[in-house]
N, C-alpha and C positions, 0 to 999 in steps of 0.2 A: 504494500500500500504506500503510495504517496504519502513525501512528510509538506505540510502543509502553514506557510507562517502565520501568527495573528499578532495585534497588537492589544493589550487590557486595556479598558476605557474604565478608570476609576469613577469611582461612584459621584463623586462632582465634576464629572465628563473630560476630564485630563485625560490625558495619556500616559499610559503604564507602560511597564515591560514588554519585552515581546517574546514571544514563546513559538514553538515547533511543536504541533498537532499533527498523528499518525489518525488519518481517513480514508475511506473507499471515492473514489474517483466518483464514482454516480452520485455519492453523499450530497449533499445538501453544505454550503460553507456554515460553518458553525458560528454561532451569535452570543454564546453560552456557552465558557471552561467546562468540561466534564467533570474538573475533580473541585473546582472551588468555587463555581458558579458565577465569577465575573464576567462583567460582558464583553465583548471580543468584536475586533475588526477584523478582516483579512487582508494580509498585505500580499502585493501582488508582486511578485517575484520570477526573473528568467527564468526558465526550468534546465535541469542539466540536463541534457541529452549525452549519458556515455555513447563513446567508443568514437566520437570527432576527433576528439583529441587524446595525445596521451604521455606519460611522462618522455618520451624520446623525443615527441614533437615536438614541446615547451622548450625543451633544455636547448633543438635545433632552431626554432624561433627564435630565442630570447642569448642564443651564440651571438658574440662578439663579431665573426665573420656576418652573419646575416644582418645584425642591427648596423655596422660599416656599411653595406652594400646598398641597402636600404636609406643611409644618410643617416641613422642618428644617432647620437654620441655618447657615450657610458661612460656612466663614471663608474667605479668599484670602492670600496672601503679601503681605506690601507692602515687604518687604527682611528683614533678617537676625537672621531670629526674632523676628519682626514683624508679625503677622496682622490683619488689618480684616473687620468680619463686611459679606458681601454680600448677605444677607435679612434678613428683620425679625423672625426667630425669637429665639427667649429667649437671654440672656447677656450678657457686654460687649461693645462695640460694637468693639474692637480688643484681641486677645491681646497679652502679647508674653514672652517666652522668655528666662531669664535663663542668660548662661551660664556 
């Protein structure tokens, strides 16, 4: 079953937490917590679709060779608020972060 997000709408109509509800797909979106009876929105959220993507894709997307190739510029960490760029796209060739 699909996990399904809501948001609590506290009882002087604020907004609460947000929680993950396990529903049947034909269900009905729920208005009323099962376990503690607050009232609830549903937030609408992309749905994942496995098997697009996957950790080999991401790590080849998100390469230093593809993100150069494509024009944009990484920087990587090199310690504490300390960044070195790892393509040859525009900017300084190391950030750093004053604190």
């Amino acid at each position: 079953m699909p996990i399904y997000t809501y948001r609590i709408i506290n009882d002087d109509g604020s907004e609460g937490d947000i929680v993950e509800l396990v529903h049947g797909m034909n269900d009905s979106p729920l208005t009323i917590h099962p376990k503690t009876g607050q009232k609830l929105q549903r937030i609408f959220t992309a749905p994942h679709i496995a098997g697009w993507a996957n950790e080999r894709q991401a790590k080849h997307i998100t390469s230093d060779e593809n993100l150069e190739r494509h024009g944009f510029t990484k920087y990587a960490r090199s310690g504490k608020g300390h960044y070195e760029k790892r393509t040859s796209g525009r900017g300084p060739s190391s950030l750093h972060v004053d604190e």
